[in-house]
C-alpha positions in Angstrom: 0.0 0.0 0.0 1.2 3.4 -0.8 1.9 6.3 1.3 -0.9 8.6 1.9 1.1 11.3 0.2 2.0 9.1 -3.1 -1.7 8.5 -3.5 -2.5 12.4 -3.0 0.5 13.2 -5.7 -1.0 10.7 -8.1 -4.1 11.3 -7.8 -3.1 15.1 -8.8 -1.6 14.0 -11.9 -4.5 12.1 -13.1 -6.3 15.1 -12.7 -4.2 17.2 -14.8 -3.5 14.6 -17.2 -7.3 12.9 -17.7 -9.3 15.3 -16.6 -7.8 19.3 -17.3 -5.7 18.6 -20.4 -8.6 17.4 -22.5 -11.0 19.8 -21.5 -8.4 22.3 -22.4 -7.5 21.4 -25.7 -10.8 21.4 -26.9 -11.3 24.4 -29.5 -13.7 27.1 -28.0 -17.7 27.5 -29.1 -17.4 30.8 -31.1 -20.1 32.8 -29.2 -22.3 34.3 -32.4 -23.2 38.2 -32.3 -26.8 38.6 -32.1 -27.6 38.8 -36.4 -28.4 43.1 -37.2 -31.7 44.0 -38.1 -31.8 45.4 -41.2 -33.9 48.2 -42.9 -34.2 50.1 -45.6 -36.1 52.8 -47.2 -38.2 53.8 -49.8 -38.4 57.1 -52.1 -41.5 58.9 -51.9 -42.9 63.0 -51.2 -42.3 63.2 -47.3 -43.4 66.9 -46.2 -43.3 68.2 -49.8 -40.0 67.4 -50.7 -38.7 63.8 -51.8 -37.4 61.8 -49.3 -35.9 58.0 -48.5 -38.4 57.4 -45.6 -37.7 54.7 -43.2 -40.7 53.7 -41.5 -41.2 51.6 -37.9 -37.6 51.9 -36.8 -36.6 50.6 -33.4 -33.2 51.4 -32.0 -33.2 51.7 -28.0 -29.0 52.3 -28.3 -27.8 48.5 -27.8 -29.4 46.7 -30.3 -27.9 45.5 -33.6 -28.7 47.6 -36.5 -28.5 48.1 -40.1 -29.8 50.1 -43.0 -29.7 50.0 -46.8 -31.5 52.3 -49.3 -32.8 51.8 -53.1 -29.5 53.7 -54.5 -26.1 55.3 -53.1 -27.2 58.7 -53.7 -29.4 59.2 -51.0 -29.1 62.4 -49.1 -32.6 63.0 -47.5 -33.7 60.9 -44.8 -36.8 60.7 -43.3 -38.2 58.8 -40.6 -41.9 57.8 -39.5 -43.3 55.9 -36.8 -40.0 54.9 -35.5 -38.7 54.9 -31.7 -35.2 56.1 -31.8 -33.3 56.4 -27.9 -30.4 58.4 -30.3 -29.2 58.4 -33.7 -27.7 55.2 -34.8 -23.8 55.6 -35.6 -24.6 52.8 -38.3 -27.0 55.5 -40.2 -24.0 57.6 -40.9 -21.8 55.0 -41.9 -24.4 54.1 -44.3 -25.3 57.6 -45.8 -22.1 59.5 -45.2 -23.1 62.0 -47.7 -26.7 62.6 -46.3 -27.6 66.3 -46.6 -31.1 66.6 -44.9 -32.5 64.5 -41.4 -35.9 64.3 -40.8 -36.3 62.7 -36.6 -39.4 64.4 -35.8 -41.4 62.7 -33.2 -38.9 60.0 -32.5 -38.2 59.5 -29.1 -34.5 60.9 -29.0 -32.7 62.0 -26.2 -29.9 62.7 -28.0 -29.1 64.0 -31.4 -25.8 64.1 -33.9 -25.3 67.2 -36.2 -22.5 64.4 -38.4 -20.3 66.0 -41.7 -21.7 67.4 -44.4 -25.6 68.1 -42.8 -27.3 70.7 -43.7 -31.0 70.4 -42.6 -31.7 68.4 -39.4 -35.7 68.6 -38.4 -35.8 66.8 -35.1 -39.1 68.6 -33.4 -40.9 66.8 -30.7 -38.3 64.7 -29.0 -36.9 64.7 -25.5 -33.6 65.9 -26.5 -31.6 67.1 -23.7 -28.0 67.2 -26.0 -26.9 67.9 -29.6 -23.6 66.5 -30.3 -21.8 68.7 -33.3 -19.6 67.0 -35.3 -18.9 70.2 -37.5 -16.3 72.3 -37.6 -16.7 76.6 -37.1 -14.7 76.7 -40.5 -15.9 74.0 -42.6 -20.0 74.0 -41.0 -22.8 73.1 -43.6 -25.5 73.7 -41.0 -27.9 76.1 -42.2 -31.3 74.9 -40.2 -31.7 73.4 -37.2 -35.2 73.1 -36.4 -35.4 71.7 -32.6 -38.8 72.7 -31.1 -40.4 71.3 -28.0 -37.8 69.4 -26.9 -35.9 69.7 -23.3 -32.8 71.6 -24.5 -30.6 73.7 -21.4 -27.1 74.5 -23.2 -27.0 76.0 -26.3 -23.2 77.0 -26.7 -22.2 73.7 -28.9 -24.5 74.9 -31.6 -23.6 78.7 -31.3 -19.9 77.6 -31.2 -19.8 75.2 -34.1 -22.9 76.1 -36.5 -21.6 79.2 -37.7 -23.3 79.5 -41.0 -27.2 78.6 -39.2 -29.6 80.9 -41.1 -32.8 79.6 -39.0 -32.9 78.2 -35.3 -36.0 76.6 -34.1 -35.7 76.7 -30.4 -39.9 77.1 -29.8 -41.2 74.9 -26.7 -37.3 74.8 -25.0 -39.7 75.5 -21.6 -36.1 74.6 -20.0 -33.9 77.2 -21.9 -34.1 80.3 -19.9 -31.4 81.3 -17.4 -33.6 82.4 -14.5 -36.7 83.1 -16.7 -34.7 85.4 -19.2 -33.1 84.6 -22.6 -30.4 86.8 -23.6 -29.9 87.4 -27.7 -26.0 87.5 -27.1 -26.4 84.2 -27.1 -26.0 83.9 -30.8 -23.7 86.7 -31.4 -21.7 84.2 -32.8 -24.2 83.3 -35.4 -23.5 86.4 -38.1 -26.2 84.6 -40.8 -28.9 83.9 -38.6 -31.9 85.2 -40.5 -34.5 83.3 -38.2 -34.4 82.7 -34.6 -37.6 81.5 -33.1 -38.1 81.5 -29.4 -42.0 81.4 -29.0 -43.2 79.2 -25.8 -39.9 78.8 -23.9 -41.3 80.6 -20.8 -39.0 83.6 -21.0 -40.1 86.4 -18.8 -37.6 88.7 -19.8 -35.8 88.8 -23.5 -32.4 90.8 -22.8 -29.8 92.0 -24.9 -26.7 93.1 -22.4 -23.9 93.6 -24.8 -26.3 94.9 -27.4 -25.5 92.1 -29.9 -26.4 93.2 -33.4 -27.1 89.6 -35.3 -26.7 91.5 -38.4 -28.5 89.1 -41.0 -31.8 88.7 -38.4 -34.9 89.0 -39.8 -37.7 87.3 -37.9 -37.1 87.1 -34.0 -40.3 84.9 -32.4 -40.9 85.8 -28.8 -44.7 84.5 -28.9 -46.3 82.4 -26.1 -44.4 83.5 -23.5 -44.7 85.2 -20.2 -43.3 89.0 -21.3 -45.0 91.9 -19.6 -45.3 95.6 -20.3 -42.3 95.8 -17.2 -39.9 93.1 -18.5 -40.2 94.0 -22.1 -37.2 96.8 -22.7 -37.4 97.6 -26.3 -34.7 99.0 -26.6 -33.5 94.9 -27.0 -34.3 95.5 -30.3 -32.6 98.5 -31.7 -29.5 96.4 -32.5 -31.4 94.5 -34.8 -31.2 96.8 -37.8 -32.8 94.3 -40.1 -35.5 92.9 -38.3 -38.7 92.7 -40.3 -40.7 90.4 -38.3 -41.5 91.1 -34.6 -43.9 88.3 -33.6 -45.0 89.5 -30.0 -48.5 87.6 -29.8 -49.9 85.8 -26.7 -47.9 87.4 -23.9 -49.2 89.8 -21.2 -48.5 93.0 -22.6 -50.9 96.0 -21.5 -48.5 98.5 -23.4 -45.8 99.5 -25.6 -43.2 101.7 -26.5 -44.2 101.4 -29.9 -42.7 104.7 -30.9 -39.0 103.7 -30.2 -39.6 100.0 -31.2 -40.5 101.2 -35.1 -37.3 103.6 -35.1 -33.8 102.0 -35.5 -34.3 98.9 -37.8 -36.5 97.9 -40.8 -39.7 96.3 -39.4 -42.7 94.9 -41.8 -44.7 93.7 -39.6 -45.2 92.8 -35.5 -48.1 90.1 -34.4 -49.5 91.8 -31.2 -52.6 89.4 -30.7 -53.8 87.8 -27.4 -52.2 90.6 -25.3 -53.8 92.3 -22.7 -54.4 95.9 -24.5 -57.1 98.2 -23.7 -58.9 98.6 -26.5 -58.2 102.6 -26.5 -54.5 102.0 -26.8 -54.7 99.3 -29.2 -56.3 101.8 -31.3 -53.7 104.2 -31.0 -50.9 101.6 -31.7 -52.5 100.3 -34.6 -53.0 104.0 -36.0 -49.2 104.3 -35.4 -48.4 101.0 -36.7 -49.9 102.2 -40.1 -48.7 105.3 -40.1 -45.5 103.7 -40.3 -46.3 101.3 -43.0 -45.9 98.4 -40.8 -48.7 95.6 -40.7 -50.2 93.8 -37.9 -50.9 90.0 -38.6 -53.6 88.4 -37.0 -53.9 84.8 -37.4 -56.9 84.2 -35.1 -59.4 86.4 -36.5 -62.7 84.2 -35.6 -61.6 83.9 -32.0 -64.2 85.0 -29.5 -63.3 87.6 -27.1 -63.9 86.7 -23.3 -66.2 88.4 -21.2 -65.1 92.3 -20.5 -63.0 92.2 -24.0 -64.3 93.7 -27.3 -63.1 92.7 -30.8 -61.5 95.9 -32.5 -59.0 95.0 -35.4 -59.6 91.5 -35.1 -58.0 91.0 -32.1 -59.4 91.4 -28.7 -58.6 94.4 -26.5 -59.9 95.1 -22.8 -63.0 97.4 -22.5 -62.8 100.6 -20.8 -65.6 98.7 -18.5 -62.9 96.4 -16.9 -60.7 99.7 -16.1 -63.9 101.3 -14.1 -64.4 97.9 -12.0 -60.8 97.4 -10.9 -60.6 101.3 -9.6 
């Protein structure tokens, strides 16, 4: 009989020999990656234009992905009905020259500006950050349309995008700094022709460095929260050629109509929904065409609540609501 340390050292060698070594020569199982889903699109009119519209995407950021499309010159995108957490890294690989994006209503938290972009249309999202992959120098960017969507920080796009002519930033409830959006903000942006601000929540609209934005035409400050107090006009004068003024649906009871039509080019200011008595509406409308500037109304069959009257099409406070307050 063996000692009881022989046996131990033998039976430690079998081990290694019959048992170990064979189970590690055997060639490993090749785990398979999970195969891509692929999809592609189809050409048709998408929003009046033509687009290659992909339709019932899902893409939740770790799933495998894939597209294809009828033909290699594709460079207008569209997607419908989909459900995307962010823009897929493989759609850029596929359509590196894509010139247009279409992501409305598509779920993202996220969105990528990529090379060579010029149009991305990405309303109604939950996008909290745009990542640019421009350059200041070599931008293409010349609309970015990004309404009612949960956007804080702005300075990647005013940084990078230097050549934006229109910036959709309506419904941003979470943009303003302590109520107030400053226009400085886009200094930076010397061919913005468009910037659109309506429904953010702003109380005030500032303009501290008195930044000119010298290719501005249309500034939208509808929906918000502006009153007669908050509203300085003088915000404006640097805006020599500002045509459209769209102040409808705030809280104003006055304004300084007089310096507002002096130092730039203004066409035409939307003033409905405000809180003018119908006296002073009067007057400002008399100014307003005096001065060869119109006044859009784009609600004219909307009843006036009780203690307003309809003069211009657009309802102004009696002189009856005046007498019951004092």
């Amino acid at each position: 009989m063996l000692p009881l340390k022989c046996n131990f050292t033998w039976l430690t060698l079998y081990l290694v020999l019959c048992v170990m070594l064979p189970v590690l020569s055997q060639p490993r199982k090749r785990v398979n990656k999970p195969l891509a889903t692929t999809y592609e699109c189809e050409h048709e009119e998408f929003l009046g234009d033509k687009y290659c519209v992909f339709r019932n995407v899902m893409y939740n950021g770790r799933n495998a992905i894939a597209f294809k499309a009828p033909s290699s010159k594709v460079q207008q995108i569209a997607f419908v009905d989909s459900n995307l957490k962010h823009i897929p890294m493989a759609l850029l690989t596929a359509f590196p020259d894509m010139r247009v994006l279409n992501v409305t209503n598509s779920n993202l938290t996220t969105v990528i500006i990529p090379k060579n972009l010029e149009r991305l249309y990405a309303s109604k999202n939950s996008i909290t950050k745009v990542i640019v992959l421009q350059d200041p120098a070599t931008t293409t960017m010349i609309e970015l349309v990004l309404d009612s969507n949960r956007l804080q920080d702005l300075s990647n796009i005013t940084r990078q995008l230097k050549k934006l002519e229109i910036l959709n930033l309506n419904g941003n409830q979470q943009l303003p700094k302590e109520k107030a959006i400053d226009l400085g903000w886009f200094v930076g942006l010397k061919n913005l022709r468009q910037l659109l601000l309506a429904d953010t929540g702003m109380y005030y609209i500032d303009n501290v460095r008195a930044s000119s934005l010298p290719e501005l035409r249309l500034l939208d400050l509808s929906r918000n929260d502006l009153t007669t107090s908050n509203l300085v006009v003088s915000v404006f004068a640097p805006l020599h050629k500002l045509e459209s003024l769209r102040l409808a649906h705030n809280q104003l009871t006055n304004l300084h109509a007089l310096e507002l039509t002096q130092n730039n080019k203004l066409k035409e200011i939307y003033l409905e929904g405000n809180d003018f008595t119908c006296q002073f509406q009067d007057l400002l409308v008399k100014h307003l065409i005096a001065s060869n500037i119109e006044y859009p109304v784009e609600h004219k069959n909307v009843e006036c609540k009780q203690g307003y009257w309809k003069r211009h099409n657009m309802c102004c406070r009696s002189g009856l609501l005046d007498r019951i307050n004092l």
